[in-house]
N, C-alpha and C positions, 0 to 999 in steps of 0.2 A: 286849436280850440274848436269844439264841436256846441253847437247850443240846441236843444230839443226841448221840445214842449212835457210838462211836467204838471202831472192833476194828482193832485193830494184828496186821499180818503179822509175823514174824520168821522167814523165810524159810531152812529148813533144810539147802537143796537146790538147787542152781540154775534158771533158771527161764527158760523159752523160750516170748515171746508171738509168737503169726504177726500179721504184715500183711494188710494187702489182696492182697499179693503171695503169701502164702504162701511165701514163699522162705525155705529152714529156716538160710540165714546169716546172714539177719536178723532180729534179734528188736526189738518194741518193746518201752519200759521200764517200762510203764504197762497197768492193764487198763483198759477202760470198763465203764460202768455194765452194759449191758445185757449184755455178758459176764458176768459176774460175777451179774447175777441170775437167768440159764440156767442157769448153774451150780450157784447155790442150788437151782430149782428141780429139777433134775434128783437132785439129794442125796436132796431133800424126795420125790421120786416111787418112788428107789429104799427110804426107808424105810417105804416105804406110805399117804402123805402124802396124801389127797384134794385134786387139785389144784382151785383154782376155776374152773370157765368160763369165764369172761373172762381165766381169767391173776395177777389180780392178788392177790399174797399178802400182802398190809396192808401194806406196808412197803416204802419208799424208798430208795435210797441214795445218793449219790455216786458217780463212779467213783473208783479206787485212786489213791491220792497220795503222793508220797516224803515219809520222815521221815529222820533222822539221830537215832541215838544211842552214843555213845560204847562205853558198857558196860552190861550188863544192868538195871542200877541207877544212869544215870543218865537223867537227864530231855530225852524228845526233843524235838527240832524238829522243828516239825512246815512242812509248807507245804500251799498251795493254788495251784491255775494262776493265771500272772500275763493280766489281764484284758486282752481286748484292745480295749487304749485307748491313745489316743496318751500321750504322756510329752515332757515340752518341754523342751530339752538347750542349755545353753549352752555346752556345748563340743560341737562337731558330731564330732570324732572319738570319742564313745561311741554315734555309730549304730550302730556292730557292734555291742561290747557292748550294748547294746537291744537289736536285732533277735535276740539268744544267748538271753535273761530269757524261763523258760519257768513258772518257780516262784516264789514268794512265800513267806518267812516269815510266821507269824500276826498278828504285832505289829506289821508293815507290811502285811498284809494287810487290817488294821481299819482301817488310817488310810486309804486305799486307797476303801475301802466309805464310807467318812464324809465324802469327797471333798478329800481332804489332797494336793497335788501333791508327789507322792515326785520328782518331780524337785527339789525343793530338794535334799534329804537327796543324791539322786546327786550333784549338780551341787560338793556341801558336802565329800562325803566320794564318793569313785569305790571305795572299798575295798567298799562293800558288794553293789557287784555281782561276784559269786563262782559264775563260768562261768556257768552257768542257773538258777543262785539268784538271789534277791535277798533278802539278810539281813543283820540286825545281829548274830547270832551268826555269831563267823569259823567257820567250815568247816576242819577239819584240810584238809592237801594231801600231796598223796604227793612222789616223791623226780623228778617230772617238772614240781612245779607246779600240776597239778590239783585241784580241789576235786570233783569228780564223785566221788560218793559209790558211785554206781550203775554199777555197770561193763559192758563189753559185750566176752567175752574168744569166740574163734571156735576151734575144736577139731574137728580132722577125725575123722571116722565110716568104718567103710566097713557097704555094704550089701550081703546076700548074699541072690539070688533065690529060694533055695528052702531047706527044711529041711536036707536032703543036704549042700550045701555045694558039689554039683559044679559051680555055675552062677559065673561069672567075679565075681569082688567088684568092689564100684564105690565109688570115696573118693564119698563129698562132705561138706561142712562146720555143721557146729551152732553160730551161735552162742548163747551162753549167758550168760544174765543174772548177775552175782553181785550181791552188798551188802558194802560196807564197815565191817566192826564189827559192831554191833545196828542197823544200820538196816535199812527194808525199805518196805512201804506200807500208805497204810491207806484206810481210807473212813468214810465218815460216815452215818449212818442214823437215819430219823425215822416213824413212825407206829408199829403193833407189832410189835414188834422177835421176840416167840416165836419165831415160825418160821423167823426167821435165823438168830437162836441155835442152834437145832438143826438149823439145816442147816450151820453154819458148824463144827461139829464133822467133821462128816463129811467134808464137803471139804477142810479140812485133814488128811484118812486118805488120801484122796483124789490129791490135790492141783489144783492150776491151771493154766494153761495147756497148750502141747503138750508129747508127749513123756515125759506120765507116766508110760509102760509102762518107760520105762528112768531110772524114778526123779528126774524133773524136778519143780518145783515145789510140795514140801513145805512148809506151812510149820505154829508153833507161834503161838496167838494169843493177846490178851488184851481186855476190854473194861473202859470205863470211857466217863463222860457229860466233856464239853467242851463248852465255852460259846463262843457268836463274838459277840462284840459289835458288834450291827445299828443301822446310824442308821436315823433317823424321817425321814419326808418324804424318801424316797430318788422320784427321777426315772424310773427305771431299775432294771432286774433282769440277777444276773448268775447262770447256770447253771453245775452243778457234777457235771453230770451230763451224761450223752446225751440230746439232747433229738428228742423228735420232737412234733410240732406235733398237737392234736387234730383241728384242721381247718384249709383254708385263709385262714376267717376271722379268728382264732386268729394265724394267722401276719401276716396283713396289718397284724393291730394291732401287734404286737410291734417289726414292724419301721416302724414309724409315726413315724421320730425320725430326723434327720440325724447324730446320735451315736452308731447303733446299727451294732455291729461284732461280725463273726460268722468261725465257719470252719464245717464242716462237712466229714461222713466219710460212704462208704459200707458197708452194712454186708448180709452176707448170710453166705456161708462155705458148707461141710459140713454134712450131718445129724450127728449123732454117736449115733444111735440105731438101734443092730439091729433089722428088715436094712435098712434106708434108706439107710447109710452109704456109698453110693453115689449119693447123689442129692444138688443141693444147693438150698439154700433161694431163696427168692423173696429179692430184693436189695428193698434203703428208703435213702435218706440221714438222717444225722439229725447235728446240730449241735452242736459238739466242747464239752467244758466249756470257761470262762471265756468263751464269746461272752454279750456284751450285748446286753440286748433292751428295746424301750418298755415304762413301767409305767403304764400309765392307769387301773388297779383301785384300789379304797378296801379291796381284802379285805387280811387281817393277814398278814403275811410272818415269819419265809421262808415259802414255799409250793411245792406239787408241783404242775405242770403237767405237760402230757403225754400221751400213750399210751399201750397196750401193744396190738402188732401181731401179726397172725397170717403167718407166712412161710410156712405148709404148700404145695409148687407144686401146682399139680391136673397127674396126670398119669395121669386114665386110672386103670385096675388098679395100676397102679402109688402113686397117692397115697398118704402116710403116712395110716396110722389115728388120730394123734392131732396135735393141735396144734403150729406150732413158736414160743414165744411170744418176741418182741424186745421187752422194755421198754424204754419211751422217756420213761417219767415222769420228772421231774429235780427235785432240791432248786433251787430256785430262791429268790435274798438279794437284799434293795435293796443297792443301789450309787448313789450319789453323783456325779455326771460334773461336775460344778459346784457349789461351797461357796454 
């Protein structure tokens, strides 16, 4: 049994994450880790926050994960990214549905880590796959059949070149995250937590993602400890975070297993810091949550593995005067790949 601190979004405002693409009609539905801990950091510098040298502010997280909750006062569901692991079908027409399963509820998510084939449970009952859920709690649906909780509705803008107004307007489109009910996202967090508490006030004044100048991404939060129930003599590690690898060595071990199944993202963007804000960072890959990786360590889990990178570009007179820091430490939990 592992317990970590747990702050739930309830998202006041709509919410608009860029891609890789940066295209403002598309948004993704999810932040990562290392977003979200620039962000912390950047709270923590505007309130005069001594940042550390290396970057590293005691504390770990998660990235952002969908929950469900009805009404203010009822009890959510929560989920975690569904692992990528095979899953064995004896009915071959739910390879779509598999191939949909982006989310895990908790209580299929432990059996999951303990090495429990939830392909029975599919195979028993096909109700529980619920569009990119996977859960024993049914999911309300709206008046189309949907259970997506998390919507993604698009809303045309227009844009005017200059203050005056005389410069020709130009549509283009925002789309925009909503939430269903009380639901929203959340994350999870382990070592000392201080300094995200007090930065997590502030960005929620703040807000997340883009688009905040015209009121995107509010939201009101809460904390409270949740426990996940970890097996013993797990094979294998599953991340829950953005991971970036401390060394190449590091990584050779990891991936030292024929069961080991990964995705990976790139990740660089915008400075977002006057005057830089024209310049943009040095790019890294680093490996999506729920990829599996080899466990050959005897050390106590969960555990943080990881970096945290420096993206400042050298560019001449031009280079930023201070750091651009990408955290890429991740909670990392045994998993199970075989009972």
């Amino acid at each position: 049994m592992a317990t970590f601190k747990i702050f739930k979004l309830h998202f006041t405002a709509p919410l608009h994450i860029s891609d890789s693409h940066e295209e403002s009609d598309v948004s993704m539905k999810t932040i990562h880790s290392d977003t979200l801990q620039a962000a912390l950091m950047s709270c923590l510098a505007k309130t005069g926050q001594t940042i550390p040298e290396n970057g590293d502010l005691g504390f770990v997280t998660s990235s952002l994960f969908p929950y469900y909750q009805e009404k203010s006062d009822s009890s959510p569901v929560y989920f975690l990214p569904m692992p990528l692991m095979p899953i064995n079908l004896t009915d071959a027409t739910l390879g779509k549905k598999i191939k949909s399963l982006q989310w895990v509820e908790v209580t299929l998510f432990e059996k999951l880590l303990a090495g429990y084939d939830l392909s029975v449970d599919i195979n028993a009952n096909q109700d529980i796959i619920q569009d990119s859920y996977l859960a024993q709690t049914s999911l309300p649906a709206d008046i189309n059949g949907s259970k997506e909780f998390i919507r993604s509705k698009v809303a045309e803008r227009v844009s005017i070149e200059d203050r005056t107004g005389r410069s020709d307007a130009r549509p283009y489109y925002m789309d925009r995250i909503l939430f269903k009910d009380y639901a929203g996202l959340y994350f999870l967090a382990t070592g000392k937590t201080d300094l995200l508490e007090k930065a997590i006030y502030l960005l929620s004044q703040e807000g997340i993602g883009s688009n905040r100048h015209v009121g995107f991404g509010f939201f009101d939060y809460t904390v409270e400890d949740v426990s996940l129930d970890l097996p013993s003599g797990a094979n294998h590690l599953l991340s829950l975070s953005l991971f970036i690898p401390e060394s190449k060595q590091q990584l050779q071990q990891m991936l030292a297993s024929e069961d080991v199944a990964y995705d990976f993202i790139r990740r660089g963007g915008w400075i977002t810091t006057y005057p830089y804000s024209t310049l943009r960072k040095n790019a890294i890959y680093g490996f999506l949550p729920g990829s599996v990786f080899s466990f050959t360590t005897n050390a106590s889990v969960p555990m943080c593995l990881g970096k945290i990178v420096d993206l400042r570009p050298t560019l001449g007179d031009a280079t930023p005067s201070h750091p651009i820091w990408r955290n890429g430490k991740s909670i990392m939990i045994p998993i199970k790949l075989k009972q």
